[in-house]
N, C-alpha and C positions, 0 to 999 in steps of 0.2 A: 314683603319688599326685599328681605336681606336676600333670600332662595333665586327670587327673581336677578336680584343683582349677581349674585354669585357665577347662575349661567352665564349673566351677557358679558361680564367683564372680563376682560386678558386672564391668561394664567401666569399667575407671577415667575415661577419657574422658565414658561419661554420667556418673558418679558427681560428677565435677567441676564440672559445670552444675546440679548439683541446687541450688537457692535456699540453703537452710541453711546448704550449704559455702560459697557463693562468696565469705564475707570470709575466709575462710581458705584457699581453693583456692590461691593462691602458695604457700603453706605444705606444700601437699599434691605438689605437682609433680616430688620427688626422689624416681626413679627406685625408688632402694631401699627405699621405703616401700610398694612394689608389690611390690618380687618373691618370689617364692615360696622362701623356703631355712627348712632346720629352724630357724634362732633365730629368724623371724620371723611363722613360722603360730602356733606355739604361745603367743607374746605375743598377736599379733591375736583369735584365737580366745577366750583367755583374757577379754582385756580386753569382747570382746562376751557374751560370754555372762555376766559381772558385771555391766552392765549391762541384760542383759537381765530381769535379776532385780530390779530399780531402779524404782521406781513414778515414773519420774521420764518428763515429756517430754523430747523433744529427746536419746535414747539414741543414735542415730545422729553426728548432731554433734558429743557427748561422746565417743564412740566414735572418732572422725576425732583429735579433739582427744592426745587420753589414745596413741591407735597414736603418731602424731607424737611425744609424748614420748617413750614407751616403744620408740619405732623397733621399733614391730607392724608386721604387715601390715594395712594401712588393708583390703581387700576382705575380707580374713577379718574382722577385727574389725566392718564395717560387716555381713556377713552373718550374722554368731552373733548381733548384737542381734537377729535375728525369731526366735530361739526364743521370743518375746514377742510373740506376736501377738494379733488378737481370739478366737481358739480356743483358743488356750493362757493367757493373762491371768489367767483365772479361777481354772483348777485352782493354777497360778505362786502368785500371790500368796496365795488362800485357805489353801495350804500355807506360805507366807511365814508368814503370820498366826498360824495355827495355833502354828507354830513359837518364834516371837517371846512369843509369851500363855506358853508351856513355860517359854524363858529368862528371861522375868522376873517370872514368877509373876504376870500381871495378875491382880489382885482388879478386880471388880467384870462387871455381866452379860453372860452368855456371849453375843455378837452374832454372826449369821449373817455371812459377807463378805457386803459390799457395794457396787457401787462408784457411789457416791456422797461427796462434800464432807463431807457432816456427819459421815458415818461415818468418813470417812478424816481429821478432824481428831480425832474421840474416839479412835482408837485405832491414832494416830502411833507412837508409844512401841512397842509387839508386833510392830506388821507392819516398822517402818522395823527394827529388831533382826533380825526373822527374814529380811526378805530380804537382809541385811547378811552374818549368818551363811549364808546359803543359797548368796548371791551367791559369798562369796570362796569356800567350800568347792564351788561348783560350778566357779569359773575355777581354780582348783588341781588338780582331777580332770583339767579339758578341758586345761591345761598338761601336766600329767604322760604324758595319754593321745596327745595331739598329738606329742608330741616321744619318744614312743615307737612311734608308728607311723610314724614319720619315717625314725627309727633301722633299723627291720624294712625299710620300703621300701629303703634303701640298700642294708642288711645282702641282702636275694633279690637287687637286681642286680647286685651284688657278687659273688653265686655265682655267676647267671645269665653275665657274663660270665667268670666263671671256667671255668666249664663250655664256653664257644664258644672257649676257648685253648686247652684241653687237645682238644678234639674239632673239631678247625676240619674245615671242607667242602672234601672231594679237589676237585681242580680236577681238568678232566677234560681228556685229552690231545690 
């Protein structure tokens, strides 16, 4: 899992020149805010895919911000933010919405999403709620699931080298 992760995620090095980070890059430069160990995917991931559920800009930054505290993995939490991308945005949030109008029983006319200003200041209140509740019950899920595939990955090589002690290769005379 760790091999696998290591391809797909950012290279810290570009990550660190990207403009947004660079008042905070000093901050970002200890070691173990990169490396891959089960207590650290599972924050990381967490933290990004909460904001990925976030109408908010600057998810990435916050994202940086939020691992650093929470001593996430900064590459995992900067890559779960594009579960929000321009392809996914729409169905995200319109389901936000949707959700949000459920929790607090909005009165008044049912609006298509939209994504425009005007619309997104009439109906702060449903969408900022639902993607709130969306948000933490989606970082809860990707915590729980992260930190159980973690466990499994250890758990098979664990066998796997059990298996190579008990059956090691004849050397040959």
């Amino acid at each position: 899992m760790k091999n696998r992760l290591k391809k797909w995620l950012p290279n810290r090095e570009i990550i660190l020149r990207q403009r947004p980070l660079r008042a905070i890059a000093h901050l970002l430069e200890d070691e173990n805010l990169w490396h891959l160990n089960r207590r650290s995917v599972p924050i990381g991931g967490a933290i990004g895919i909460f904001l990925g559920f976030m109408p908010i800009l600057g998810q990435m930054p916050i994202a940086a911000v939020l691992a650093l505290l929470f001593r996430g993995n900064i590459g995992v939490a900067l890559a779960f933010t594009w579960i929000s991308n321009p392809v996914t945005a729409l169905p995200i949030f319109s389901g936000c919405y949707g959700l949000g109008r459920l929790l607090v029983s909005h009165e008044g006319p049912e609006e298509t999403f939209q994504f425009t200003l005007e619309w997104l200041l009439n109906n702060l209140l449903p969408l900022g709620v639902g993607c709130l509740v969306a948000g933490l019950s989606a970082a809860l899920i990707t915590f729980v699931l992260l930190n159980q595939l973690w466990k499994e990955d250890i758990r098979r090589r664990w066998q796997r080298r059990g298996v190579k002690r008990k059956h090691p290769k004849s050397k040959p005379d």
